[in-house]
C-alpha positions in Angstrom: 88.8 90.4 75.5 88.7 93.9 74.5 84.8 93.6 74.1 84.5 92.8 77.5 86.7 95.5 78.5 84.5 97.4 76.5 81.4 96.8 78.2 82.7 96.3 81.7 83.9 100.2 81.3 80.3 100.7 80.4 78.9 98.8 83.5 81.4 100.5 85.7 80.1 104.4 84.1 76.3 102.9 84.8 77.3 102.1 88.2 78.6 105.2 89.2 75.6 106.7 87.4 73.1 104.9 89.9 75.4 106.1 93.0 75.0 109.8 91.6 71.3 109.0 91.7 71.5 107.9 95.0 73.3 110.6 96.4 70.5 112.9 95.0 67.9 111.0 96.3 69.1 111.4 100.1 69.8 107.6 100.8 73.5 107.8 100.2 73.8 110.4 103.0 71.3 107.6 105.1 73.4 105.3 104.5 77.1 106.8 104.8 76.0 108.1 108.5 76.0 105.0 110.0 79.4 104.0 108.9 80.6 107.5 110.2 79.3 106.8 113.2 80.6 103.4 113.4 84.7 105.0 112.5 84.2 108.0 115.3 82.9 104.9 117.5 85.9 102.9 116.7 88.7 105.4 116.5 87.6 107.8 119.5 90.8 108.1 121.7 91.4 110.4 124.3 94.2 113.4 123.5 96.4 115.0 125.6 94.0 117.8 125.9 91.3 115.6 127.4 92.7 115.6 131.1 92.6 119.7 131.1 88.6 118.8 131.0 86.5 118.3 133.9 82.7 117.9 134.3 80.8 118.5 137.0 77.3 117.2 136.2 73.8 117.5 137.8 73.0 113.9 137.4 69.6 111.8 138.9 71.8 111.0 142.0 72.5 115.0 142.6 68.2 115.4 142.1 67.6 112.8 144.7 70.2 113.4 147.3 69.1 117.3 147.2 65.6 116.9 147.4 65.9 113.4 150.7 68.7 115.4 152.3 67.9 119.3 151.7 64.4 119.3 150.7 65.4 120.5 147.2 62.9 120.5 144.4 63.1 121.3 140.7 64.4 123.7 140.3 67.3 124.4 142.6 67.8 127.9 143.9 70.6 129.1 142.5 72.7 129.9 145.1 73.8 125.8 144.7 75.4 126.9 141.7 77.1 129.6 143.6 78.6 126.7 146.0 79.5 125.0 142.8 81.6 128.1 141.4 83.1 129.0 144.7 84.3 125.3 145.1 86.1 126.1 141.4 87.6 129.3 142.4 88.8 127.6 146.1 90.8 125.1 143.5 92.0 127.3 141.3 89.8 125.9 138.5 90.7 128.2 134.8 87.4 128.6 133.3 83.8 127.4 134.2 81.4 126.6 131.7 78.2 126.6 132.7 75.9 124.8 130.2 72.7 125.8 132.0 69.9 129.1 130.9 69.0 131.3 133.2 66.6 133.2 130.9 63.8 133.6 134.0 64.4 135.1 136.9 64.6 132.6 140.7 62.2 131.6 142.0 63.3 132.2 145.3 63.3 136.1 144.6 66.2 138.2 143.7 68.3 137.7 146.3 68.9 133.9 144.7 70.3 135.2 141.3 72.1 137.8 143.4 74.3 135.7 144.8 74.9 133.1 141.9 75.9 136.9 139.8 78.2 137.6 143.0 79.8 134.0 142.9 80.2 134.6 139.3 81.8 137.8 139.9 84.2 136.3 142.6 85.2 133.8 139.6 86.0 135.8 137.4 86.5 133.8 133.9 83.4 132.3 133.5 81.4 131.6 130.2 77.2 131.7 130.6 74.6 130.2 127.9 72.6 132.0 125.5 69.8 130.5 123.4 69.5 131.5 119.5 67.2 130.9 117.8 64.9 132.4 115.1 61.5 133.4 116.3 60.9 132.2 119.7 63.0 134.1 122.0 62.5 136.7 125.0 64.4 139.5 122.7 65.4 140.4 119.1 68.0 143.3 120.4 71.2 142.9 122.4 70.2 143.8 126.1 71.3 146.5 127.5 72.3 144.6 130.6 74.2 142.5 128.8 78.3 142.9 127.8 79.0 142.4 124.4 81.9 139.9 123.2 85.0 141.5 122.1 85.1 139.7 119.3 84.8 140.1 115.9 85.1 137.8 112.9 86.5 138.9 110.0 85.2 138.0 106.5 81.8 137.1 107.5 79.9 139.2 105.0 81.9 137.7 101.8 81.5 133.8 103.3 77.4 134.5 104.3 77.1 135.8 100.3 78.5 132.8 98.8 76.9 130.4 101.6 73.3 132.2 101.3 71.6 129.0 102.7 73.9 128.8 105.6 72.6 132.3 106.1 69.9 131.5 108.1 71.3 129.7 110.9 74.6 131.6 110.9 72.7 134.9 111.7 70.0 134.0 114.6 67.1 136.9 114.5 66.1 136.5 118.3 67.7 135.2 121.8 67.1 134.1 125.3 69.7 135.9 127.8 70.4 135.2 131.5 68.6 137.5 133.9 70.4 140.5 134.1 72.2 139.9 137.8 74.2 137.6 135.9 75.0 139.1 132.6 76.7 142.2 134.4 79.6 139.7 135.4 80.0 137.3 132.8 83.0 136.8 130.9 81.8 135.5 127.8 78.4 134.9 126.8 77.7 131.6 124.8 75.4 130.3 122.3 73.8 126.7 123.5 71.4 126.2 120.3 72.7 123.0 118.0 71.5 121.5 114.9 71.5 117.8 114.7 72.3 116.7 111.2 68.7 115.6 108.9 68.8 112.1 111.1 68.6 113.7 114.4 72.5 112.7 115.8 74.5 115.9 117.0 78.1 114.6 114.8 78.8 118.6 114.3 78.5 121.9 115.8 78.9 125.7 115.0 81.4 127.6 116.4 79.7 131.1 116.3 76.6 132.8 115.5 75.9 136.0 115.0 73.0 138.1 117.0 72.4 141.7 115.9 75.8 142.6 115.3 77.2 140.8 117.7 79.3 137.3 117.6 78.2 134.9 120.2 80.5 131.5 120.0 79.1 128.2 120.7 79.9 127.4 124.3 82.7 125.1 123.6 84.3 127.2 121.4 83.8 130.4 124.2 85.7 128.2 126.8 88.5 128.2 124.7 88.8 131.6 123.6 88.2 132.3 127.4 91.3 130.8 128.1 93.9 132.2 125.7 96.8 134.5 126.6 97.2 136.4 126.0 93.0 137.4 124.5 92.3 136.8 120.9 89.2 139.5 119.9 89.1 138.5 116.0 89.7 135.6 113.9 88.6 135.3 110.0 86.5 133.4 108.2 87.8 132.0 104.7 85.9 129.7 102.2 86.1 126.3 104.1 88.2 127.5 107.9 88.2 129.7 110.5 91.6 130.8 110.9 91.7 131.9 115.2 94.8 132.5 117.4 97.4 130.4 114.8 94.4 127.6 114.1 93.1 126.5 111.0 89.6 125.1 112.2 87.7 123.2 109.1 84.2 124.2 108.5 81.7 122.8 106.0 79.0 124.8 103.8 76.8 125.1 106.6 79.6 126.7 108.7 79.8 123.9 111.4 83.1 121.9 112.6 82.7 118.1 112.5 83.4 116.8 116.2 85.9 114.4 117.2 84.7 112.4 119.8 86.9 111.3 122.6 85.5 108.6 123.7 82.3 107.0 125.5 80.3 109.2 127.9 82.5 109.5 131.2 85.9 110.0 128.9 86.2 113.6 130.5 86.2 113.1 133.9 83.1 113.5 135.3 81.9 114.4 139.3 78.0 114.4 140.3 76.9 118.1 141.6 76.8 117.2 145.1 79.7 116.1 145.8 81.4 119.5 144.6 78.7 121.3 146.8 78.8 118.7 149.9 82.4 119.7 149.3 82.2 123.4 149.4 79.9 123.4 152.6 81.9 120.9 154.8 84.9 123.2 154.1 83.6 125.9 155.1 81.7 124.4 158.0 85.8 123.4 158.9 84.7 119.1 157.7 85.8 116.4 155.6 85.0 116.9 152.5 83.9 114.2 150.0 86.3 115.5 147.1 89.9 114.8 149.6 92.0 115.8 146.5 91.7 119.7 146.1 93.7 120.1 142.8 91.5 118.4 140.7 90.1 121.1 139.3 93.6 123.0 139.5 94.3 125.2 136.0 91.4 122.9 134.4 88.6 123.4 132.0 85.4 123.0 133.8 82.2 122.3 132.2 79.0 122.4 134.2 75.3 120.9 133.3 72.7 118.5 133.2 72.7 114.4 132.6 69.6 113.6 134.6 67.3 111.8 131.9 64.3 113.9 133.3 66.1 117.4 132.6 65.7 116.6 129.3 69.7 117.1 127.5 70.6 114.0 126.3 70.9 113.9 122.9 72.0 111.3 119.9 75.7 111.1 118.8 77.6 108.5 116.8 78.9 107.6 120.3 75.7 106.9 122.1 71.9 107.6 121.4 72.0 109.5 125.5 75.1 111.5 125.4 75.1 114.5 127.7 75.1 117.7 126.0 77.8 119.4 128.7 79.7 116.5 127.0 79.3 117.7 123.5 80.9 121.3 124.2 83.9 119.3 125.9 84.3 117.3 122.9 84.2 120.6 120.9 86.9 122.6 123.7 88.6 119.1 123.7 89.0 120.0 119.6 89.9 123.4 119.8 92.4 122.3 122.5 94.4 119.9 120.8 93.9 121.0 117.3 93.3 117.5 115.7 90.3 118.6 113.7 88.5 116.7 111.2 87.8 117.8 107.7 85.4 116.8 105.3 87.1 115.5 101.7 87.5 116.7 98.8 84.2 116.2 96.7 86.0 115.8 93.6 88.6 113.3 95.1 85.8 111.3 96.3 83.8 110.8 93.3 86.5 110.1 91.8 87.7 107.6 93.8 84.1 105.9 93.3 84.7 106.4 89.9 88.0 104.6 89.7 86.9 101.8 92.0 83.1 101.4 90.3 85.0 100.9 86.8 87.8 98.8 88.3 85.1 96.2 89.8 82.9 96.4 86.7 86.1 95.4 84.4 87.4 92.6 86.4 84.4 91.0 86.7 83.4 91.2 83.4 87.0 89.7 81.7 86.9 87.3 85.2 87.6 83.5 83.8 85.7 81.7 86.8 83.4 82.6 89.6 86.4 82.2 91.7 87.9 84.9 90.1 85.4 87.2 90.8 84.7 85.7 94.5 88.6 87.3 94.5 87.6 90.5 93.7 84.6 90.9 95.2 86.5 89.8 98.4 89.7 92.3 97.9 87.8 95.2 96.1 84.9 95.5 98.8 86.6 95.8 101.8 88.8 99.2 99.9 86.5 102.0 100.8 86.0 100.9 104.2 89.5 100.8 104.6 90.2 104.0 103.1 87.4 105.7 105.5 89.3 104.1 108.4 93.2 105.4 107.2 91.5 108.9 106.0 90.2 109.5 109.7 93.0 108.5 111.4 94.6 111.2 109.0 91.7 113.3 110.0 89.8 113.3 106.7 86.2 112.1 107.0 86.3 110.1 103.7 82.9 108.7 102.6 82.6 105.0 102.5 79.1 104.1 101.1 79.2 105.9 97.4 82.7 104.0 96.8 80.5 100.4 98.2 77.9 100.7 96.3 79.5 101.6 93.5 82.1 98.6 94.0 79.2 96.3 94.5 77.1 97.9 91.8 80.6 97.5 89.1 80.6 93.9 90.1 77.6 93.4 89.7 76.9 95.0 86.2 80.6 93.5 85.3 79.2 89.9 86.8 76.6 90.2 83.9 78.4 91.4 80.9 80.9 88.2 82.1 77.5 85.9 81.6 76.1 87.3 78.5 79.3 87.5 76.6 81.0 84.6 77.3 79.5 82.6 80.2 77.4 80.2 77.9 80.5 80.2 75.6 82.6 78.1 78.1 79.7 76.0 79.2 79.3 75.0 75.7 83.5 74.4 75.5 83.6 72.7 79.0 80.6 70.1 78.2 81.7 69.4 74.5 85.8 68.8 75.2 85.5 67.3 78.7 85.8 63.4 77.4 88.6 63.7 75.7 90.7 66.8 76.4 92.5 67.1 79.6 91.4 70.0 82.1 94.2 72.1 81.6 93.6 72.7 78.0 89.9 72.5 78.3 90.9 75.7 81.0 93.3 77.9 78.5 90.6 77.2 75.4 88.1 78.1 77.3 89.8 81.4 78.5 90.5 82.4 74.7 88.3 79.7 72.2 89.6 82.0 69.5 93.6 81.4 70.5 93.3 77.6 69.6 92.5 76.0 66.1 91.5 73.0 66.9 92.5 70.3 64.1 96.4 70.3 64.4 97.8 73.3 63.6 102.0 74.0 62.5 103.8 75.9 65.3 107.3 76.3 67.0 107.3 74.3 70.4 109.9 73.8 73.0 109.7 70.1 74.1 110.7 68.3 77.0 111.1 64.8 77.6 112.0 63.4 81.0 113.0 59.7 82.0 114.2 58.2 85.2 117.8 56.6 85.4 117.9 52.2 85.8 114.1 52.6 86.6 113.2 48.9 86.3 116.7 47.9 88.2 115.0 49.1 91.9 111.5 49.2 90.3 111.1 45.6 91.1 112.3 45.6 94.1 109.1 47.4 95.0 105.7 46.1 95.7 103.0 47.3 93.6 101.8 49.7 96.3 104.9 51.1 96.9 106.0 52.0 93.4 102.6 53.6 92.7 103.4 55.8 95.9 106.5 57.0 94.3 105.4 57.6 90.9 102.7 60.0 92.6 105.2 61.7 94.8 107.9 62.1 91.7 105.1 62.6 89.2 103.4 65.5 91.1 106.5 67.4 91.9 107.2 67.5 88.6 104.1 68.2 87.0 103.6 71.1 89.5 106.4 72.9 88.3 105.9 72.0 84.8 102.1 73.8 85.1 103.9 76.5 87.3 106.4 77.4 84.6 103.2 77.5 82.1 103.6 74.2 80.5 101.2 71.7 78.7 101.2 67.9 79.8 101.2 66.1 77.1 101.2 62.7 78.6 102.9 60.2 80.9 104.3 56.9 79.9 105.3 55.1 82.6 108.3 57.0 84.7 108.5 59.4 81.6 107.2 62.8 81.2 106.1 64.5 78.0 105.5 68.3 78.1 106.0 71.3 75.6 105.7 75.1 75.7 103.8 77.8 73.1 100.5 75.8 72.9 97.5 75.8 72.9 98.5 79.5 74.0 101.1 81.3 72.4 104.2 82.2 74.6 106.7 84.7 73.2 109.1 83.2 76.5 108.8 79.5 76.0 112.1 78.6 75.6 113.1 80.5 79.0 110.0 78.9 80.6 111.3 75.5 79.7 115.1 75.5 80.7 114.0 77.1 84.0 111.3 74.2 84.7 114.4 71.5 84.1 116.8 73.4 86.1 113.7 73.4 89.0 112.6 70.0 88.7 116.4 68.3 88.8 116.8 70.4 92.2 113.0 69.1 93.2 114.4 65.3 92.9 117.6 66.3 94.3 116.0 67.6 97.4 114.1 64.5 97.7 116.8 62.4 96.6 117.9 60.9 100.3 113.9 60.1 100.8 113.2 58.0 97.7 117.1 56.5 98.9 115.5 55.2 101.7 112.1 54.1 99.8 113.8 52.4 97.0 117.6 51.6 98.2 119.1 53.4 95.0 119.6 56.6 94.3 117.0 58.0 91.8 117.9 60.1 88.4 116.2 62.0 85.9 117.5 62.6 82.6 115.5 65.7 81.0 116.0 66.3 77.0 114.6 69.8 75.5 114.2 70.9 72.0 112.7 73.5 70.1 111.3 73.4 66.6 108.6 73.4 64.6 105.5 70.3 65.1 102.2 70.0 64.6 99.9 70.4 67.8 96.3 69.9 68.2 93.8 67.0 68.0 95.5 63.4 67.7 93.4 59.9 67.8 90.3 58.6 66.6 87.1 59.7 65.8 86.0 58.5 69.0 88.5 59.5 71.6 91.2 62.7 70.7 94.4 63.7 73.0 95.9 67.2 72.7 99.8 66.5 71.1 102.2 66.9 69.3 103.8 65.2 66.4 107.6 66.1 64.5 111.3 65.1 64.3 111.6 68.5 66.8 109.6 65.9 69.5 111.6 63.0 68.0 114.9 65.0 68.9 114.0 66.4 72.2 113.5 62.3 73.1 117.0 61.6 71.5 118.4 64.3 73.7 117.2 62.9 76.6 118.8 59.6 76.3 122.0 61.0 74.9 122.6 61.8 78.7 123.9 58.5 79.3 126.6 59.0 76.8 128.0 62.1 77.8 127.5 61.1 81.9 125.0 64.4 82.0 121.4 64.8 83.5 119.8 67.7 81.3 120.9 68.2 77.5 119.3 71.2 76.0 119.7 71.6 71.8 120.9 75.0 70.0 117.9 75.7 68.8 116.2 76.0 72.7 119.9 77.6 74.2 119.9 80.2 71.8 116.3 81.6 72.2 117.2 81.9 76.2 119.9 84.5 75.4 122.5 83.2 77.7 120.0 84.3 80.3 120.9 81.0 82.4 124.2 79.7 83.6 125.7 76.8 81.7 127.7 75.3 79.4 128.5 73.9 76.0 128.8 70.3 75.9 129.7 69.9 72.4 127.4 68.4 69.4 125.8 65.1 68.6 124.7 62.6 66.2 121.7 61.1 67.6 120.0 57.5 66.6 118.2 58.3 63.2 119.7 62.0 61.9 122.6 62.6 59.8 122.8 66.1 60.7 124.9 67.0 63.9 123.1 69.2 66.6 125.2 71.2 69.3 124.0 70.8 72.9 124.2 72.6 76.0 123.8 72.1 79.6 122.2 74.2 82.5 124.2 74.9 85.7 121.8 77.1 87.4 119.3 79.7 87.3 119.2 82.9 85.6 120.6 85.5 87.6 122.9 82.6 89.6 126.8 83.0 89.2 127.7 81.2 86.6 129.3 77.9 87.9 133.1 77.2 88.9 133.5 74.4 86.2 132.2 76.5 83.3 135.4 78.6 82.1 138.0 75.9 82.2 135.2 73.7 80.7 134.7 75.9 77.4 138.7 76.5 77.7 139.5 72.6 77.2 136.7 72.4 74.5 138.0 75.0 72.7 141.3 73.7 72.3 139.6 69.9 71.1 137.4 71.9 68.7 140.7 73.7 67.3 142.5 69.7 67.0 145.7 70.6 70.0 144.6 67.0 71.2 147.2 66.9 74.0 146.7 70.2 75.4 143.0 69.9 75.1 143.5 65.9 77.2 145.6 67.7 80.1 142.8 70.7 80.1 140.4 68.4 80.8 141.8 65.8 83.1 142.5 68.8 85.2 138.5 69.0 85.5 137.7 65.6 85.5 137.4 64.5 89.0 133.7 65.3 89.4 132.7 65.9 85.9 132.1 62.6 83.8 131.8 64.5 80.3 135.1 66.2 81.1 136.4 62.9 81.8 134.9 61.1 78.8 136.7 64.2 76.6 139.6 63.5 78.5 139.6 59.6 77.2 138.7 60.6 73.7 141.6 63.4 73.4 144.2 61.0 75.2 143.7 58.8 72.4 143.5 61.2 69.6 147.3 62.2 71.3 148.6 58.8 71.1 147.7 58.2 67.3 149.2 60.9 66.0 149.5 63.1 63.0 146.8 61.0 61.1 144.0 61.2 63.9 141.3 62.8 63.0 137.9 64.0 65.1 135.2 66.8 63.7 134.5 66.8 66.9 130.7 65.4 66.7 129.5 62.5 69.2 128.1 59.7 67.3 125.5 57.8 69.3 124.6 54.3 68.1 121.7 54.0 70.4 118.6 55.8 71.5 
């Protein structure tokens, strides 16, 4: 065993090895994505922050209904935004977010972005797009046209030194800005350049960037700060947060947040652009207009932008491979809203964790005794890290699940091997030589320690039991053939199942009788315990069964139960040509004595000293008083069981050991009226009764030691 141990460790340090490997290689990451995906599919739900969100969005019904009905094409002026925004400030909309670039100027002439910058004006808190990026832009300065953020972030310089790869997309060297009849009145200008992770799916974005000096938030995060009250104009930047307005947001090494989707596409509600401008116009025009319900929009979040396929921003997320990208920044304000941010684990928890679970697999599979075994813990152990991925992100912990499964499935594996080499031909070897003439319960507990048994007969302390059924052959033959080999099953089984569940060996079956013993072929430091408890259990089996087998056999069935414990020799018994796994020893011989000394006494289970004494009065019960049995001189004190242990000890056992005492101490007459006071429903207090009454009556010379001669078996 502790080889095994041994070497499964071994197995479970090679497995983790081979995940380490992995992880270098890039196909861990390739493979944990997809079961990130699959958890933010599962577990998106909507929070209470998800109503203040509203899209409007410029979808392929908006491009045709423009260009059938208004003779629209691609692109729209830009005064249809301005209907948009003065629809939003009409109901009383909080911030618009406008997820569109205006980098070039109309081309319907100036006048167009004139009045889209005066609509903006009119709004008031409104939040325009900017595009970062590194070397393709219109301009590597801040415009002069353009209103700085007042905001700073603190800690920047310290967090870029000790993130130096990060640098590069932190800090963006060149930028895109709106024309300039629109920069005059923005609120807050907004980055709108994302990096999808190395697969291409957008599962995080960056909350700011910086461009020459200046911080320019991603747009989702810019909607929120555009809402606070009262304004926030700095937050700081520690090793692994942003700390902003009383939140802790988590970032990872590249600086980016890891969003928590909401939901499917349409979670936010969503309404096409023309509806909001059909709106507009009809109300000014004194209509109907399509939107009836004007506070909608009322105090709301309001994210504008594209989800026409042929505008070209629909991009891959773990919730669908065509999410809108207006949807994305409302996931993010959605997260900066609520607060319920996701953070990435502890690296050193996680490995580990696949440590711990990579060694686990590997050293139960390798000490496994059957392939059922390991079935069991391949079936228990495998499903763990998924599991744990699924309670982590509900605790919003992104917990990696495919280092801890391969390393599981790499343990078992490796532990599945050491199992075969070390000890897998071993029991084939046992199983094919033993299986004609030992039963398959021993064959079992040899072959799960071959060292442990010493096969030949060996000398060692047993506990014994010996079972028989009361006047047997009196409703026996009342039975047909059929019908008593029913019952024997039924009686045979319950009692052998709680026999093998208490750990006991089967010696044989004669007839109605059982044979069993404890401590062999494996030792068992609790045998006697093991043995009184499997007696108590099997006389309240038959008892429970006791009105059925009335009714099968028309009398009411017995069992008298005999235990002893003493020294025998166990092991191979027979012929050259056929072996049984026994025992032989007066310790058997007495546990059989004890079992028919029931009838004497009027009692159903007799348990010797020598088994009573190594139980440590952990059971109720009694003493009953001692006995010479057919065949020994020497006297042995029994005891009976009344319960199990940890039962209250039974009503009849004080005035029982009361009334013995006084026999055992010769006050005959007391000791008769001490137990005729008991002996209603007790038959051994009745038969002491008898035996004292007459020791009375004769007398001064009367004399008892007290010891129970029986002159048969």
């Amino acid at each position: 065993m502790n080889k095994k141990i041994v070497y499964g460790l071994l197995a479970g340090v090679t497995a983790v090895a081979l995940v380490a490997l992995l992880n270098v290689s890039g196909l861990l990451a390739r493979w944990e994505n997809p079961t990130a995906d699959w958890r933010a599919r599962l577990l998106a739900r909507p929070s209470p922050a998800t109503e203040q969100i509203k899209l409007i969005l410029l979808d392929q019904y908006s491009l045709d209904w423009a260009s059938q009905n208004l003779g629209w094409s691609w692109p729209w002026p830009r005064e249809a935004y301005a209907v948009v925004l003065d629809y939003l400030k009409r109901c009383g909309a909080k911030i618009a977010i406008f997820d569109v670039l205006y980098t070039e100027p109309s081309a319907f002439g100036v006048a167009d972005d004139e009045a889209l910058g005066a609509a903006i004006e009119r709004f008031g808190s409104f939040v325009g797009a900017v595009f970062l990026g590194q070397t393709t832009a219109q301009t590597t300065t801040w415009p002069d046209t353009a209103k700085p953020n007042a905001f700073v972030v603190n800690g920047l310089d310290v967090w870029l030194n000790a993130h130096p790869a990060a640098a590069t997309e932190m800090v963006a060297t060149a930028a895109a800005f709106p024309v300039p009849e629109l920069t005059r009145a923005t609120a807050w200008l907004a980055n709108v350049r994302e990096i999808p992770d190395e697969d291409g799916v957008f599962r995080r974005a960056i909350p700011f960037r910086m461009f020459d000096g200046q911080v320019l938030p991603s747009l989702g995060f810019a909607g929120w700060l555009a809402g606070l009250e009262p304004p926030v104009a700095s937050a700081t930047l520690t090793a692994d947060e942003l700390h902003v307005a009383g939140l802790k947001v988590p970032l990872d090494a590249s600086g980016r947040l890891i969003l928590k989707f909401r939901g499917p596409s349409g979670t936010h509600q969503a309404f096409n652009a023309v509806e909001v401008i059909q709106s507009e116009l009809r109300l000014l025009e004194g209509g109907s207009p399509p939107l009836t319900d004007d506070s909608i929009f009322k105090d709301k979040w309001v994210v504008f932008g594209f989800s026409a396929p042929g505008l070209k921003d629909l991009r891959p997320t773990p919730i669908a491979p065509d999410y809108p990208g207006p949807e994305i920044y409302a996931t993010m304000l959605d997260n900066m809203l609520e607060g319920d941010f996701l953070r990435e684990a502890s690296p050193v928890a996680v490995w580990a964790w696949i440590f711990a679970l990579a060694l686990l697999a590997a050293v139960i599979a390798s000490v496994a005794r059957s392939g059922w075994h390991s079935g069991l813990a391949a079936l228990i152990l495998l499903p763990l890290p998924t599991i744990a991925g699924l309670l982590a992100w509900q605790a919003g912990i992104v917990w990696p699940v495919a280092g801890a499964s391969v390393g599981v499935l790499l343990g078992l594996l490796g532990g599945g091997i050491v199992n075969y080499v070390l000890e897998g031909r071993q029991k084939t070897f046992i199983k094919g030589a033993f299986k004609h003439y030992l039963s398959a319960e021993v064959i079992e507990q040899i072959v799960r320690d071959p060292n442990s048994l010493k096969l030949g007969g060996e000398r060692r302390e047993l506990t014994i039991f010996f079972s028989d059924l009361e006047g047997f052959s009196s409703f026996s033959e009342k039975l047909s053939p059929e019908e008593l080999t029913k019952l024997l099953n039924d009686y045979l089984t319950d009692m052998t199942d709680i026999i093998m569940d208490e750990g006991g060996t089967l010696d044989k079956y004669v007839g109605d009788a059982i044979v069993a013993f404890w401590n062999a072929p494996l030792p068992q430091a609790d045998h006697a315990a093991r043995a009184v408890r499997a007696a108590v259990r099997c006389q309240r089996r038959l008892a429970e069964r006791r009105e059925e087998y009335m009714q099968r056999t028309g009398a009411t069935v017995r069992m008298r139960i005999g235990l002893n414990t003493g020294p025998v020799v166990v092991g191979n018994m027979g012929s050259a040509r056929r072996f049984d796994y026994t025992m032989l020893g007066d310790a058997a011989n007495l546990a059989s004595r004890l079992e028919g000394a029931n009838k004497a006494l009027g009692t159903y289970t007799m348990v010797a000293e020598s088994t009573w004494a190594l139980t440590q009065n952990a059971f109720p019960g009694r003493e009953l008083g001692q006995l010479r049995v057919v065949g020994r001189s020497t006297p042995v004190r029994v005891f009976e069981p009344l319960g199990l242990a940890g039962e209250p000890p039974s009503s009849i056992s004080a005035p029982f050991a009361a009334a013995l005492a006084l026999a055992q101490a010769r006050r005959w007459a007391e000791a008769a009226q001490a137990f005729t006071a008991i002996a209603t429903d007790d038959p051994v207090a009745k038969k002491y009764a008898t035996k004292c009454d007459a020791l009375a009556a004769a007398g001064p010379n009367a004399t008892w030691d007290g010891v129970w001669s029986l002159t048969e078996k």
